[in-house]
Every structure is written in C-alpha cells, then in structure tokens.
C-alpha positions as CSV (number, residue, x, y, z in Angstrom):
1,X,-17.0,-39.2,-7.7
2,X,-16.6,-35.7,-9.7
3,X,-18.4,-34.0,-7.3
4,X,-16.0,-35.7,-5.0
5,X,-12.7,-34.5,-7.0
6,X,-13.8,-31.1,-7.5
7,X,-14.6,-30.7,-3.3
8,X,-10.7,-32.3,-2.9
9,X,-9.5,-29.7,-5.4
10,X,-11.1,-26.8,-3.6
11,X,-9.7,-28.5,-0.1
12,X,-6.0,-28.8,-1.5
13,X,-6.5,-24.9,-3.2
14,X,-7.3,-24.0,0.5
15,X,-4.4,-25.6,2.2
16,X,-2.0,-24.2,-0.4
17,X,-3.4,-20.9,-0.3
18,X,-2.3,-21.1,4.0
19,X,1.5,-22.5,2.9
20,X,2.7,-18.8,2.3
21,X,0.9,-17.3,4.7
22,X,2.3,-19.2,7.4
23,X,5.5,-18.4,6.8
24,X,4.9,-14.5,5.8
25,X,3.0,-14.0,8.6
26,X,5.6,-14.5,11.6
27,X,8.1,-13.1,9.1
28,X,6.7,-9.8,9.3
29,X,5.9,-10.0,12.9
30,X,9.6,-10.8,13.5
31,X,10.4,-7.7,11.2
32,X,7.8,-5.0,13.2
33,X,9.5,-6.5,16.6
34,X,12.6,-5.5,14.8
35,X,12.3,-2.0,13.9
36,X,10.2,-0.4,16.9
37,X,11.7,2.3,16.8
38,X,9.7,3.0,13.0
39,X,7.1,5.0,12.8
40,X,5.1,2.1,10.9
41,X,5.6,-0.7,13.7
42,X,2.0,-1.1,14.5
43,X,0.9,-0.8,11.2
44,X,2.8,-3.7,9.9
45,X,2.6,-5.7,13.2
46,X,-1.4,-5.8,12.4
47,X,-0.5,-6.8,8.8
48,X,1.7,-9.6,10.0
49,X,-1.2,-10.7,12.6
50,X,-4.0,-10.4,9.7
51,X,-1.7,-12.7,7.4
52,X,-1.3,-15.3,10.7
53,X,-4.6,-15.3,11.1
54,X,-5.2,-15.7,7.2
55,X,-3.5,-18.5,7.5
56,X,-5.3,-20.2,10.5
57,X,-8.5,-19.8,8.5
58,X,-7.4,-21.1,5.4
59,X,-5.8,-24.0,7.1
60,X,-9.3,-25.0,9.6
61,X,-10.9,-24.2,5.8
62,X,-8.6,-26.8,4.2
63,X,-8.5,-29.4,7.1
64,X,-12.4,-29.0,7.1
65,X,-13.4,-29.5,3.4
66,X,-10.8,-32.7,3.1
67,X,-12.4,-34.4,5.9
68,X,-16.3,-33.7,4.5
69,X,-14.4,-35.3,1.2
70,X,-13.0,-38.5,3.1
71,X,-16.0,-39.3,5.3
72,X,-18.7,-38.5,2.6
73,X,-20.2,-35.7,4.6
74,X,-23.1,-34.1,2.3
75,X,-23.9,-30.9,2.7
C-alpha cells in the first residue's frame, strides 16, 4: 500500500502542478491578443501557448498516474 500512497502523491503533485497553468496560460494569451501592436506579441503569445500546453501534459500526466493507482496497473 506505500508504494500505492507514494504513486497517488506523485499523481495529485502532477494535477496541482497543471491548476496554475491553466489559468496562466490563456491569461497571457488574452494579454499578447491585447497588445499587438507591442513589439513582444509573438514572444509572449508562444510563452502563453508553452504554459497551455504545460498544462495539458501535466494534467494527461496526473489523470494517467491516478488511474494506474486505482486499477492496480504495475509497471
């Protein structure tokens, strides 16, 4: 069962690790959309693309290791 807690741990570390990131992500989208007329849109639109797409990995990460801890999957 340790091996079990420790694997949930790392699953919930995951999942919180993608909680900010989905939220920063589209804010600083929203924000390069905003000020196109900066010289640094593109630079922080493909910051705020790298952070959504952060955040879809760590989530799949998450989702994955949580069900491997639920349905005993050994690796």
């Amino acid at each position: 069962m340790s091996g079990n807690k420790k694997l949930l741990d790392k699953g919930i570390k995951y999942m919180l690790y993608a909680l900010p990131l989905m939220f920063l992500g589209p804010s600083v989208i929203y924000n390069a959309f905003i000020n196109k007329h900066n010289v640094w849109h593109y630079l922080v639109l493909g910051v705020g693309i790298i952070l959504c797409l952060l955040a879809v990995y760590f989530m799949f990460k998450g989702i994955k290791t949580l069900t491997d801890v639920l349905f005993n999957h050994d690796k």
